[in-house]
Z-matrix of the N, CA and C atoms (Angstrom, degrees):
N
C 1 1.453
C 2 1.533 1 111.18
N 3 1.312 2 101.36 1 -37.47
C 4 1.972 3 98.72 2 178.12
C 5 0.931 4 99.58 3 -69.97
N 6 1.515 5 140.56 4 -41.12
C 7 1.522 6 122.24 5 -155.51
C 8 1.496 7 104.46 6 -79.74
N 9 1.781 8 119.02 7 -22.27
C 10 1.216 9 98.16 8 -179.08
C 11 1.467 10 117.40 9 -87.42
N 12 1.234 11 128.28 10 -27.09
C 13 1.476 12 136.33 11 128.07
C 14 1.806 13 109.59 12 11.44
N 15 1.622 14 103.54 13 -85.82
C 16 1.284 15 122.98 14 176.96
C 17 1.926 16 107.45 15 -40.79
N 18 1.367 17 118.92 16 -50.89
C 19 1.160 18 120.85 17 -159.36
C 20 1.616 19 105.00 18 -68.52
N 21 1.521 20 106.64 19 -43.28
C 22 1.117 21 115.70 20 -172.64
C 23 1.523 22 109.43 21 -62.69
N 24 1.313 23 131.54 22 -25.18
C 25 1.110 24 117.58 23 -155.23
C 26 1.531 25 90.76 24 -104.02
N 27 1.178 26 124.60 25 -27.50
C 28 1.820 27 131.35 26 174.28
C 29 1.652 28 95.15 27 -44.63
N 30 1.664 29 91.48 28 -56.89
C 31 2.090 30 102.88 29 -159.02
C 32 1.887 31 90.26 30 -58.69
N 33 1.263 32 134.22 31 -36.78
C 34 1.469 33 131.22 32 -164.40
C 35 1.292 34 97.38 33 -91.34
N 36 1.369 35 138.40 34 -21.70
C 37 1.494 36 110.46 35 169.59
C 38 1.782 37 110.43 36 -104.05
N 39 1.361 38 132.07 37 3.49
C 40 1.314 39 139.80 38 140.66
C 41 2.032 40 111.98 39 -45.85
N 42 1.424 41 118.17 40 -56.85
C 43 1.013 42 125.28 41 -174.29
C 44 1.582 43 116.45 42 -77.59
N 45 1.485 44 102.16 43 -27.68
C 46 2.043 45 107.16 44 162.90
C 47 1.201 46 106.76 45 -58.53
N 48 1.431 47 120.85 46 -51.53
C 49 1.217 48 147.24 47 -179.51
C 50 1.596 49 107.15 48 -19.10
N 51 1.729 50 98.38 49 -91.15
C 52 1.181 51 135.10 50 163.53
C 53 1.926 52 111.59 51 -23.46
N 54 1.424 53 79.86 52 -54.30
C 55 2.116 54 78.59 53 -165.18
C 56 1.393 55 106.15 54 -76.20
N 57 1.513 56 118.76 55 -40.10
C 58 1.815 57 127.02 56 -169.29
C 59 2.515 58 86.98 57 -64.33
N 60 1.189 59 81.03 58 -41.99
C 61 2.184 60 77.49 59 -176.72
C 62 1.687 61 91.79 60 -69.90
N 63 0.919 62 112.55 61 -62.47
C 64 1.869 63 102.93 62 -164.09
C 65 2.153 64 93.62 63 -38.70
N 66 1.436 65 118.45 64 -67.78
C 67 0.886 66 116.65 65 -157.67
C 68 1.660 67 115.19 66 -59.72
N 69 1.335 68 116.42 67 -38.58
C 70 1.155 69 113.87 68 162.66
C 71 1.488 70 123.00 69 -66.31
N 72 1.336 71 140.86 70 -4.83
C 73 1.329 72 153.94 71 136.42
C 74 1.490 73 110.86 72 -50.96
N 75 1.361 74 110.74 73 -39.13
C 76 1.884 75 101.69 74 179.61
C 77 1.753 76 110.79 75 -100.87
N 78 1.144 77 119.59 76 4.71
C 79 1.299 78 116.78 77 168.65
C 80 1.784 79 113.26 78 -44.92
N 81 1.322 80 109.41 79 139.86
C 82 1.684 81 99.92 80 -170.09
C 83 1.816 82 92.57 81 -126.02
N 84 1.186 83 111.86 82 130.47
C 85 1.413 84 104.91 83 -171.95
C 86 2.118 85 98.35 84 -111.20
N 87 0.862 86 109.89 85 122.82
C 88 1.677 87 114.34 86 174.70
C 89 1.608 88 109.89 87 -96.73
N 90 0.651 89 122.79 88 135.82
C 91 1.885 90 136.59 89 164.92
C 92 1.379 91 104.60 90 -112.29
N 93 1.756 92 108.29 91 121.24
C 94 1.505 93 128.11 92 175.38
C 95 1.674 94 105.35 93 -113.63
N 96 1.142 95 114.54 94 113.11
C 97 1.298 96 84.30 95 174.80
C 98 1.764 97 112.65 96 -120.49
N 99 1.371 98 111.07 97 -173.13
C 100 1.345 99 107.75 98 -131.89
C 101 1.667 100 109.13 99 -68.29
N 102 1.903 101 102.29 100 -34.78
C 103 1.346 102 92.88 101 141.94
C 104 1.666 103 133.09 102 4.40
N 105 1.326 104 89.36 103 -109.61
C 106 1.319 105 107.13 104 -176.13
C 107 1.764 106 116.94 105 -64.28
N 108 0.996 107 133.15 106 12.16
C 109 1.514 108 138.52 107 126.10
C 110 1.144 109 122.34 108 -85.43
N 111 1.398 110 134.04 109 -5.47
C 112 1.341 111 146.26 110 142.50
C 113 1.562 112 115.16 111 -32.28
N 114 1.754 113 85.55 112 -78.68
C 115 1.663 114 101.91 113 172.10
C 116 1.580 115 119.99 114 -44.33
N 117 1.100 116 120.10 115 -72.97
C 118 1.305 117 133.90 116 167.31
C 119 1.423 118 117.90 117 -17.06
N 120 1.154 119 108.90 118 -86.63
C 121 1.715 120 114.46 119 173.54
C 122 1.476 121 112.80 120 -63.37
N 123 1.564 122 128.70 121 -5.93
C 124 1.444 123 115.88 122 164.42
C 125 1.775 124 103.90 123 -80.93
N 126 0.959 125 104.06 124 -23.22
C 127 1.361 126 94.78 125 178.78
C 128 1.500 127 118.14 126 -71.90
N 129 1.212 128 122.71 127 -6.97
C 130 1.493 129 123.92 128 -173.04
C 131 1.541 130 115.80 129 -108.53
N 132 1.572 131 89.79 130 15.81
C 133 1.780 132 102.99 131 -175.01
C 134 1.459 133 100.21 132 -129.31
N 135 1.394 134 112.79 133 128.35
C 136 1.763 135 102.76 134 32.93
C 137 1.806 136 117.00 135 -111.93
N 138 0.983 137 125.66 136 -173.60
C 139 1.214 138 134.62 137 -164.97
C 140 1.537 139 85.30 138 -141.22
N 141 1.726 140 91.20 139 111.71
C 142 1.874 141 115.84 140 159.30
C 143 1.424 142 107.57 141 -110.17
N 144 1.280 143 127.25 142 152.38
C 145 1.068 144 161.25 143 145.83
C 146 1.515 145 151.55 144 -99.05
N 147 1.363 146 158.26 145 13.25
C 148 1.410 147 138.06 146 146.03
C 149 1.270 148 135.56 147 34.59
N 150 1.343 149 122.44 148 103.97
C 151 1.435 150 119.16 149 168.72
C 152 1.270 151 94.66 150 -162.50
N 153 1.905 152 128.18 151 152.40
C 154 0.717 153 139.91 152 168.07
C 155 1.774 154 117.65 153 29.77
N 156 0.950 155 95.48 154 55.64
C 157 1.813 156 108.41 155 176.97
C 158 1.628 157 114.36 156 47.07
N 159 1.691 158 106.76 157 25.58
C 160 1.793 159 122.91 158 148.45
C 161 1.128 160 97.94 159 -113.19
N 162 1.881 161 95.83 160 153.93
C 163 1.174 162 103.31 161 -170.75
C 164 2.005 163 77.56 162 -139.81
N 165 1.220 164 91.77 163 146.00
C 166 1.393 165 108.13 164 165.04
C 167 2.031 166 135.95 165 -128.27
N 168 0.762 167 123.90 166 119.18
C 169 1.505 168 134.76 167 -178.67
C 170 1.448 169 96.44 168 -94.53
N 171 1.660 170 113.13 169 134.67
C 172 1.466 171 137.47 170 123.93
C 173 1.180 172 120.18 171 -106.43
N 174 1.846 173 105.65 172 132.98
C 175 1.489 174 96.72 173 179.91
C 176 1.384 175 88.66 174 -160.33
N 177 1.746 176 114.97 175 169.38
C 178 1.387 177 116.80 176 -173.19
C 179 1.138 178 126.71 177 56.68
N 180 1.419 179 132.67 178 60.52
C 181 1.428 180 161.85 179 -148.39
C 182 1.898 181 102.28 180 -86.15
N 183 0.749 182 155.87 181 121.91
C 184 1.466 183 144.66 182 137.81
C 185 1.634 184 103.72 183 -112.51
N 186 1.550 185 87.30 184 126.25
C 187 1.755 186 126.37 185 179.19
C 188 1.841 187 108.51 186 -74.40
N 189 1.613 188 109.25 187 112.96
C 190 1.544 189 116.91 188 171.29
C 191 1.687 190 96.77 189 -124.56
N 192 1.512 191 95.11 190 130.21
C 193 1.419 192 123.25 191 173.48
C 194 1.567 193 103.91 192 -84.99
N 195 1.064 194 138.38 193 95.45
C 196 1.312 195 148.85 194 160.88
C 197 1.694 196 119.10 195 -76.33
N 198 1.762 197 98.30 196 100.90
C 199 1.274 198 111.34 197 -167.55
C 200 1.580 199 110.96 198 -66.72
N 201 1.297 200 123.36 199 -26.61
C 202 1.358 201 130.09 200 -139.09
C 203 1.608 202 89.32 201 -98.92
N 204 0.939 203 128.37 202 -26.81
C 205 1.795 204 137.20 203 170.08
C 206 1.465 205 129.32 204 -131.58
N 207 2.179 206 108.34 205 33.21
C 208 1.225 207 105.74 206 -176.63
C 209 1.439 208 118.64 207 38.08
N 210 1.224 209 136.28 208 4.08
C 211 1.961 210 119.43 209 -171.47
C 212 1.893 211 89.14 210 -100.06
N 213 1.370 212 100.63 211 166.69
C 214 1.437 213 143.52 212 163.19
C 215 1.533 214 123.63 213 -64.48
N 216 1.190 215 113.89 214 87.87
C 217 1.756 216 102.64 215 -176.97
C 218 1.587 217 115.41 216 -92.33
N 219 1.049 218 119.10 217 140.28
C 220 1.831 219 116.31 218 177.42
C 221 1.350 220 103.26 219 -138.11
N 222 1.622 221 96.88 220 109.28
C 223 1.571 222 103.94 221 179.41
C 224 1.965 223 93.57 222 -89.97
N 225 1.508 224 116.79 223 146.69
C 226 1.537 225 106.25 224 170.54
C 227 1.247 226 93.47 225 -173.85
N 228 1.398 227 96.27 226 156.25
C 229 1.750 228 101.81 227 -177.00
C 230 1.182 229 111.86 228 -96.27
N 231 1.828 230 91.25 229 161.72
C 232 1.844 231 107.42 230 -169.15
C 233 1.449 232 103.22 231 -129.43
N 234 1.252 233 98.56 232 150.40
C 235 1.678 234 116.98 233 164.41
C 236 1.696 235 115.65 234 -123.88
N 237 1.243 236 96.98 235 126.75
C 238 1.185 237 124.37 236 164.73
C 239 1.168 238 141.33 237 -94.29
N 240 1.335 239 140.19 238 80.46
C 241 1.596 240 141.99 239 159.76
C 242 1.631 241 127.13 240 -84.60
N 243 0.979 242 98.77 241 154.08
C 244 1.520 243 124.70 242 177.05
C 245 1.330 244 122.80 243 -138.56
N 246 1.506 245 140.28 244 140.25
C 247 1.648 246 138.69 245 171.71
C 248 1.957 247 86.43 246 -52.07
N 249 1.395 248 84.93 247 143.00
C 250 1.498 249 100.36 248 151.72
C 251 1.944 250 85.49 249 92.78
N 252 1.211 251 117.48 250 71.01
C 253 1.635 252 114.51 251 162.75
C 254 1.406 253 117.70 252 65.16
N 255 1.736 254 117.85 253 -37.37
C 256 1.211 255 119.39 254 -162.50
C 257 1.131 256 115.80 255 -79.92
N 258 1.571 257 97.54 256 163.70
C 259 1.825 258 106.05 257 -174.30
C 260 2.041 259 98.22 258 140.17
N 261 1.422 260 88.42 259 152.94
C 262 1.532 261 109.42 260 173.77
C 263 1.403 262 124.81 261 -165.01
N 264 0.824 263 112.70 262 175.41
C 265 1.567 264 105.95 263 -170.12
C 266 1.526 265 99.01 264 -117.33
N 267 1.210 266 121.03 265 168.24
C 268 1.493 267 132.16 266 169.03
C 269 1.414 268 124.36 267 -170.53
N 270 1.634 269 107.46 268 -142.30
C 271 1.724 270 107.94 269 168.96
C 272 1.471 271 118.70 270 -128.85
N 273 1.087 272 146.99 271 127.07
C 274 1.202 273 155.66 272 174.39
C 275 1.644 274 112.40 273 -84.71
N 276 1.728 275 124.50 274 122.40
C 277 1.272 276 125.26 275 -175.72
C 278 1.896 277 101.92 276 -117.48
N 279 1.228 278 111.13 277 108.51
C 280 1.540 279 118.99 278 -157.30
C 281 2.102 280 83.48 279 -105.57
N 282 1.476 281 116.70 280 150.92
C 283 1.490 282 104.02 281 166.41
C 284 1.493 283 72.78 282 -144.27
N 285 1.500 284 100.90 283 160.00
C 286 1.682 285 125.05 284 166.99
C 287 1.483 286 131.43 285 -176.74
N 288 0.972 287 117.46 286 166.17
C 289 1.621 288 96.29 287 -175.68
C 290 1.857 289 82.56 288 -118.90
N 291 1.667 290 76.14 289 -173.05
C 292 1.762 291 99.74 290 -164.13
C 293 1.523 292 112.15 291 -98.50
N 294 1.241 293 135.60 292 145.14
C 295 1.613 294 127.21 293 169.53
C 296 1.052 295 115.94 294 -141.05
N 297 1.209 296 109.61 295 144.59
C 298 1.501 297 133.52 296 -163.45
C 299 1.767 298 126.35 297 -87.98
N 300 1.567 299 100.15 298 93.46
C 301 1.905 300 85.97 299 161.94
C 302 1.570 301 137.83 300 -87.08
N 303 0.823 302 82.70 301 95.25
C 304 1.768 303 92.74 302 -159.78
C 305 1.409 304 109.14 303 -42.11
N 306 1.960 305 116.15 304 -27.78
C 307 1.436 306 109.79 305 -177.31
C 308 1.802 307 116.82 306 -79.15
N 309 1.250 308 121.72 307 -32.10
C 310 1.314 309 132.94 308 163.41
C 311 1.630 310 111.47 309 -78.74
N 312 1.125 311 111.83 310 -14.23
C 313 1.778 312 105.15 311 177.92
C 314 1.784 313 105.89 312 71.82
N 315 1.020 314 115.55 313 38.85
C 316 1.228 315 114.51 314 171.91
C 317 1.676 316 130.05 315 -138.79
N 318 1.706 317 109.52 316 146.66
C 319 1.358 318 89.10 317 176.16
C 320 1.702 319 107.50 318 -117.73
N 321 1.329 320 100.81 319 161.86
C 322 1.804 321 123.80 320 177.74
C 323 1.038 322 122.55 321 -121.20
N 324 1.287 323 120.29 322 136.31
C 325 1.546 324 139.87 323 -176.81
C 326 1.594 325 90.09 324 -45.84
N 327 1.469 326 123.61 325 121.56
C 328 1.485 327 121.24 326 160.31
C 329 1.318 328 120.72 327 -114.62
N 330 1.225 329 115.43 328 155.17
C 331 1.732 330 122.03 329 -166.40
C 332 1.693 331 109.22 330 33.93
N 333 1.045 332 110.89 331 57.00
C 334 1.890 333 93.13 332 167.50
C 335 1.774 334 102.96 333 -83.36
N 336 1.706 335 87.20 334 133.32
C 337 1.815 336 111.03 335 176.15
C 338 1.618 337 90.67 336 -123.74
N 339 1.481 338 90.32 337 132.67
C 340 1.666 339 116.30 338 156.77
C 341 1.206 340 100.85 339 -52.65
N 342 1.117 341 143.47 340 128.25
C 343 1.642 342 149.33 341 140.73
C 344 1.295 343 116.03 342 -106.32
N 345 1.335 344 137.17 343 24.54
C 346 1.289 345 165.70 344 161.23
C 347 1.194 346 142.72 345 -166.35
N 348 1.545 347 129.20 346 139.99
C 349 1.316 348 129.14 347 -163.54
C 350 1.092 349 130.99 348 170.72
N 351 2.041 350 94.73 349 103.52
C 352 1.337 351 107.21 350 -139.65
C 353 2.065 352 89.92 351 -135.71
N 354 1.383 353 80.15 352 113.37
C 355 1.682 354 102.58 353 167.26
C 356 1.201 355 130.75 354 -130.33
N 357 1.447 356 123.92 355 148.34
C 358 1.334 357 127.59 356 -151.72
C 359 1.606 358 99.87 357 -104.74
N 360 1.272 359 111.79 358 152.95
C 361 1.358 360 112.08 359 -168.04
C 362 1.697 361 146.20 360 17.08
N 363 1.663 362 85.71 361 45.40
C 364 1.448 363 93.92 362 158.73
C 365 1.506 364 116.67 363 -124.78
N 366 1.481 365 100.63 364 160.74
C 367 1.821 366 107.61 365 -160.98
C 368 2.092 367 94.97 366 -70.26
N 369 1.308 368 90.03 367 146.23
C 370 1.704 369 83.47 368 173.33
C 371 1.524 370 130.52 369 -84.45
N 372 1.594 371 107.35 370 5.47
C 373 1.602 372 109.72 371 153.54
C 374 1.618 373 104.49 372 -86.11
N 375 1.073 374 117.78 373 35.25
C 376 1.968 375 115.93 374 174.25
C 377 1.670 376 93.22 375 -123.59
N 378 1.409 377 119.61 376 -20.12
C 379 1.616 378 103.11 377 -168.64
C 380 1.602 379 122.13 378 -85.06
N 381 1.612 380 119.23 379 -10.81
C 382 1.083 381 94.76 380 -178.73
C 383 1.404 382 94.52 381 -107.66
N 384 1.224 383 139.47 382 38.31
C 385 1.664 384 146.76 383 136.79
C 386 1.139 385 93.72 384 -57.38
N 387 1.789 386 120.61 385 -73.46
C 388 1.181 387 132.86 386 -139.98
C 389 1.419 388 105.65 387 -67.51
N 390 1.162 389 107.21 388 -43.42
C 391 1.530 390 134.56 389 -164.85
C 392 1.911 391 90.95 390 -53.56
N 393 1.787 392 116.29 391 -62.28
C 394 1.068 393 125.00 392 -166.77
C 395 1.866 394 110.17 393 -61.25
N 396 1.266 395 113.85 394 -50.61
C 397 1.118 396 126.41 395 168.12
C 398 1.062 397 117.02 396 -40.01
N 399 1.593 398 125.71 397 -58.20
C 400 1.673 399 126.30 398 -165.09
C 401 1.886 400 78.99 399 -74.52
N 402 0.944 401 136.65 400 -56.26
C 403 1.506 402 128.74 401 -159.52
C 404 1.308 403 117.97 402 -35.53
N 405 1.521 404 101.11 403 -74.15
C 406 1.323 405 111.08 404 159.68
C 407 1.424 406 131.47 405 -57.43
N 408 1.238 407 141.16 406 15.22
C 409 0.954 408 154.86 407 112.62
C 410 1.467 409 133.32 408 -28.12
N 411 1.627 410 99.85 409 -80.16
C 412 1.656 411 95.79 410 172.11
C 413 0.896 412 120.10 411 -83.06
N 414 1.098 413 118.25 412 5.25
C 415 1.741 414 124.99 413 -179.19
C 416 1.463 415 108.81 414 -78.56
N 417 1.293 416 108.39 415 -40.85
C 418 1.591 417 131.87 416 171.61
C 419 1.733 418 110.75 417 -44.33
N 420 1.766 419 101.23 418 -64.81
C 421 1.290 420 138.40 419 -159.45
C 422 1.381 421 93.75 420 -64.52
N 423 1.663 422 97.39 421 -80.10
C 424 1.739 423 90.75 422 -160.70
C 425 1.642 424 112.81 423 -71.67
N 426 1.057 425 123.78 424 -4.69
C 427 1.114 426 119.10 425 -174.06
C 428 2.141 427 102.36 426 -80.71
N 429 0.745 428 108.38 427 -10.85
C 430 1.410 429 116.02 428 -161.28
C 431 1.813 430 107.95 429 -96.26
N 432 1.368 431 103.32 430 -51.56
C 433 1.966 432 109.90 431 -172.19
C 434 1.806 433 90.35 432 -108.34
N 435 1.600 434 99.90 433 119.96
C 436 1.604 435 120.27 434 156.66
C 437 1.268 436 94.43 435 -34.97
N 438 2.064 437 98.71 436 148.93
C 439 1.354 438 100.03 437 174.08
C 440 1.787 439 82.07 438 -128.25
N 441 1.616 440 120.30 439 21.81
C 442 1.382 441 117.44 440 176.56
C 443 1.257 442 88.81 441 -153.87
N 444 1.394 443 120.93 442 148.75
C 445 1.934 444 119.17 443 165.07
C 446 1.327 445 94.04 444 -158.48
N 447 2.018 446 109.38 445 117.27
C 448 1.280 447 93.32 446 174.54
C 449 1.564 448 126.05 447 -87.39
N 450 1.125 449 130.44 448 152.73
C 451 1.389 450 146.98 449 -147.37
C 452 1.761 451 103.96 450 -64.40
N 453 0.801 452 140.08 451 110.43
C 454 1.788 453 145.89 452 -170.71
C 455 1.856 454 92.83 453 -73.22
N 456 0.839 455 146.46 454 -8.69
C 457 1.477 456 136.51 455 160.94
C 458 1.207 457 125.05 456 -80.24
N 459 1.291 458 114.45 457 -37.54
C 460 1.740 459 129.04 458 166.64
C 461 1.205 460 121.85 459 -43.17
N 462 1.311 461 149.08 460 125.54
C 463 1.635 462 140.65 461 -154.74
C 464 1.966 463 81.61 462 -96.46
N 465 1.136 464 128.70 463 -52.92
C 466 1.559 465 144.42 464 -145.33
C 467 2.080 466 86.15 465 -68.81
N 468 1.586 467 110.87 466 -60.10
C 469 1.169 468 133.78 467 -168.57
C 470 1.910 469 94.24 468 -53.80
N 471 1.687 470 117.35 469 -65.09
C 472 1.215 471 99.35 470 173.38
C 473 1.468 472 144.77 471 -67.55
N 474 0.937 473 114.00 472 6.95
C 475 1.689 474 146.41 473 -173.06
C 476 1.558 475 98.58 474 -78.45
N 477 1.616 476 102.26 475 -58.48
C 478 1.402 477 127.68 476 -169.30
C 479 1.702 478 115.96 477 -51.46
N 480 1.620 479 99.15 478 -34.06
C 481 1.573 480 136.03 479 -171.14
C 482 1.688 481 88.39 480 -42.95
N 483 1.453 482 140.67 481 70.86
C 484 1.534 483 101.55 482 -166.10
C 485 1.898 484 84.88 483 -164.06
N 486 1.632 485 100.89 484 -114.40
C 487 1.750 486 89.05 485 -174.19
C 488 1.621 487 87.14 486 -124.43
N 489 1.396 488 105.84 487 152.76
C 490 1.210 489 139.11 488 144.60
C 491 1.271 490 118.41 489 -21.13
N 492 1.371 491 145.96 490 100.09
C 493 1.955 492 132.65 491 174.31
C 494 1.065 493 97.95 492 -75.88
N 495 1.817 494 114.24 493 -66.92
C 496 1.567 495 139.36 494 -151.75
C 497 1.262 496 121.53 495 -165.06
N 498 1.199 497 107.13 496 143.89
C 499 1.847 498 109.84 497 -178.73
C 500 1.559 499 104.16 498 -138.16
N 501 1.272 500 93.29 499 110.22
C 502 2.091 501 102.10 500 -176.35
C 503 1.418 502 100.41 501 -121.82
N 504 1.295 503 84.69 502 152.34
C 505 1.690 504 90.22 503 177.60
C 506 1.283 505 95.72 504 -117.03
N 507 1.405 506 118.71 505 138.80
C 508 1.469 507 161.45 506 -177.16
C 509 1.205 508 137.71 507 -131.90
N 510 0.852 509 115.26 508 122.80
C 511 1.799 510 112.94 509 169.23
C 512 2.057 511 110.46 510 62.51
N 513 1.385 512 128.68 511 15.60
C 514 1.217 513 126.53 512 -152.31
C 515 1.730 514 105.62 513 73.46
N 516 1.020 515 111.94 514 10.78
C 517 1.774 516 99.69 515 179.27
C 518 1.576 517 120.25 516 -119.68
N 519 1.246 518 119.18 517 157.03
C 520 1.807 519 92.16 518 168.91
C 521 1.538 520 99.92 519 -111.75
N 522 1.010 521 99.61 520 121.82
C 523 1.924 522 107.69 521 151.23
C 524 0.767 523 134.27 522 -74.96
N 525 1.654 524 124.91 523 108.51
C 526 1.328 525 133.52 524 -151.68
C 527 1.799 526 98.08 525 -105.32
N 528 1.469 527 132.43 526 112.84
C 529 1.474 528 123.65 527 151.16
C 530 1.292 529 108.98 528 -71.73
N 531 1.609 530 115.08 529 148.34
C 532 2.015 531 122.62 530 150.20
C 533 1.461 532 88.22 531 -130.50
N 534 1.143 533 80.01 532 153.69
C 535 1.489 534 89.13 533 160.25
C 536 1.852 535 103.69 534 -142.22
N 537 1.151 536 133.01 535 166.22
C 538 1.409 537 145.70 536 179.01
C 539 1.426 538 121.70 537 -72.05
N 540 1.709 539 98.06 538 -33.29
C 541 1.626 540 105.34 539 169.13
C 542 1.406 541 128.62 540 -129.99
């Protein structure tokens, strides 16, 4: 009885063996680089807004790969109006990371927070309107249109269709792991 004990547990860590190597054999690693999240999110600009008789613009996006916390930075400028003369223009500093739908094969700008927000001649009881407005805005925006979709013809790309490993940023690029299991 022990020895078959013994066998069984050889044959069950032979077959862990086997499946943890198969799966690390199908890991699919993608490289985006910042480029081409460049493209992507310029296409989804500009980003207008409306509320309470402000109106807000994002537009002119440039994409920073921030190694030190894997996230997405988008510095881009904003306009600000209000009835009554007001309004200014400035820069908007958006950070976020990326998330994965594994059933469409695509990823989306996730949680982007303003962490800057800097406009020129407006009173500073107008900024955290503005502030809220542009938020909810791209929050809306980018969260909604892929700024990656992998290609449904690709045999490697549909494979990929699966879970998330890791997403590092490197070199200006993000390296995306999936793996199947």
């Amino acid at each position: 009885m022990f020895k078959g004990k013994c066998m069984f547990r050889s044959v069950m860590f032979v077959l862990v063996s086997l499946v943890s190597q198969m799966a690390f054999a199908f890991n699919f690693t993608q490289v985006i680089t910042e480029q081409e999240l460049q493209e992507r999110v310029s296409a989804s600009m500009p980003i207008e807004k409306k509320r309470y008789f402000v109106t807000v613009k994002v537009s002119n996006p440039v994409i920073d790969l921030i190694k030190d916390t894997d996230e997405i930075g988008i510095l881009a400028n904003i306009d600000a109006s209000a009835p009554g003369g007001i309004g200014g223009r400035g820069k908007v500093m958006i950070k976020g990371t990326l998330d994965y739908n594994s059933n469409k094969g695509e990823f989306y700008f996730k949680n982007p927070k303003i962490v800057r927000l800097d406009i020129e001649n407006v009173p500073a009881e107008f900024m955290p309107n503005i502030q809220g407005l542009a938020q909810t805005a791209l929050s809306n925006t980018l969260s909604r249109y892929p700024v990656y979709k992998f290609k449904d013809n690709d045999v490697k790309h549909s494979l990929a269709k699966s879970v998330l490993k890791s997403l590092k940023v490197d070199n200006e690029q993000l390296v995306i792991t999936l793996s199947p299991f």
